[in-house]
C-alpha angles and dihedrals in degrees: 000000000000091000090052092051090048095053091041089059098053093047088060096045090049087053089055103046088050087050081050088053110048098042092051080055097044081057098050097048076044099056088038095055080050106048106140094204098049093043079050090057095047103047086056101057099042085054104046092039084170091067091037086057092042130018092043083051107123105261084242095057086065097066104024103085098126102167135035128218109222115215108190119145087346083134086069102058086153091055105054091101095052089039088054100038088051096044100055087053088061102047087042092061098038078064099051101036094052092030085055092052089036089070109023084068096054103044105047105088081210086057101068093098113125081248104064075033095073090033085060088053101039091046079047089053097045096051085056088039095064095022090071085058121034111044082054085049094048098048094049083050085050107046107013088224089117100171127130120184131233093266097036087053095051092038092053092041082048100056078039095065098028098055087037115061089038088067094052085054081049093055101053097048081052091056082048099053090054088044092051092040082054118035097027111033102148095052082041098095088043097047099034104046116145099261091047082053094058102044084053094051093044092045084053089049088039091054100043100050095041083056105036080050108062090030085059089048094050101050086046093049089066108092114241129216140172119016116031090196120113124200097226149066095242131030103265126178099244103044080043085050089056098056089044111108117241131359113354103170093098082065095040091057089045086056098048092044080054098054095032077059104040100038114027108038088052085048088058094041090053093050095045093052089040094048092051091044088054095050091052099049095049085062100046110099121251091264096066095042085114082096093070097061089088101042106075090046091059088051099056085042087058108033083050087057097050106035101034114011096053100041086049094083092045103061 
């Protein structure tokens, strides 16, 4: 009987302790579910998602974008055989049109005027120009794989601007040879000698890749963070810009002083010497209009640059 009583009595003491048990630990699930702090954290970030999706990002994730996604023309997906197929034409014939001056030029002994000078350098810009663009294009039409990586972007924006904006220099001692041929005959063998020619054409290329340079090293020195998709066929600086962390207005105004530089200083250049070219020829005689012959072909070589080379790039 003892025994019985004995073993009675720890059953009931085991049956307490559990009931302890499970309601101290009924009081703890309880105080957790009710945790003012905690309620208080989470009712923040469900109701400011922009912080929740940037400022809680890991701090590697704000420098460690290694590769871009490339979008252009991604909203036609029909239309990537006839993009392709048109594209290549173009590019084709960019080729074959510039190669064919390139070395016309510089083969025919009767072409070594400043004039087909410049036109050698300027065909030879606009097959880099383009070249920089369209084979990357036509490979991400081809095979939908569309990324680039962070060297690859900041090496491709780099030859853009580069090859660019010396055209746009090109462009513009062009506009001064024809000025000088024109207005000035007589001082035209004196001011545009061939050396003088070459300094000019290696001042435009120095100028433009000391600049572009610096310009490239600047915008992908910003940290990135969030999206790697650019909205682009090519790796442009604003769309770049868009997907830069923090303030970026300090870089924007840099971009517009060096177009405003590189473009249109050179535009007004260009008017000015052709407006001028254009008064004095309209007062030249009949005998001497075999001055105008190249004239209308300097204008459709610059108003092709500026309305449709240029935006080109920046559909």
């Amino acid at each position: 009987m003892a025994g019985k009583t004995d073993e009675s009595k720890i059953s009931r003491y085991a049956g307490r302790l559990l009931a302890q048990v499970k309601r101290i630990g009924g009081q703890m699930l309880m105080s957790r579910k009710l945790d003012p702090g905690q309620n208080k954290c989470q009712l923040a970030l469900a109701e400011s998602p922009q912080m929740n999706q940037q400022q809680i990002l890991p701090v590697d994730n704000l420098t460690e974008l290694m590769e871009f996604v490339l979008l252009g023309f991604v909203a036609m997906p029909h239309f990537q055989w006839f993009l392709f197929g048109l594209f290549l034409i173009i590019y084709t014939i960019i080729l074959m049109s510039n190669g064919t001056i390139f070395l016309i030029t510089k083969m025919d002994s009767a072409l070594q005027s400043p004039m087909y000078f410049f036109l050698a350098n300027f065909s030879f810009l606009e097959i880099c120009y383009v070249s920089t663009t369209l084979p990357r294009m036509l490979m991400n039409l081809g095979n939908q794989r569309r990324t680039i990586s962070l060297g690859a972007c900041a090496a491709q924006m780099c030859f853009v601007l580069i090859f660019g904006s010396t055209e746009c220099l090109l462009l513009a001692l062009m506009a001064y040879d024809r000025h000088v041929t024109i207005c000035n005959p007589l001082h035209y063998p004196l001011v545009m000698n061939h050396r003088v020619c070459i300094q000019l054409v290696t001042g435009s290329w120095t100028t433009g890749i000391q600049v572009m340079i610096v310009q490239t090293y600047q915008i992908f020195s910003l940290p990135f963070c969030g999206s790697n998709q650019i909205n682009h066929f090519f790796c442009d600086i604003f769309p770049i810009l868009k997907l830069a962390c923090g303030d970026t207005f300090v870089n924007e105004m840099l971009v517009y002083t060096v177009a405003m530089l590189f473009v249109m200083v050179p535009f007004l250049l260009i008017l000015g010497s052709y407006s001028k070219i254009i008064s004095n020829i309209l007062k030249l005689p009949s005998a001497t209009s075999r001055a105008k012959v190249s004239l209308p072909a300097h204008l459709i070589l610059w108003l092709w640059c500026y309305s449709l080379d240029q935006p080109l790039l920046h559909i």
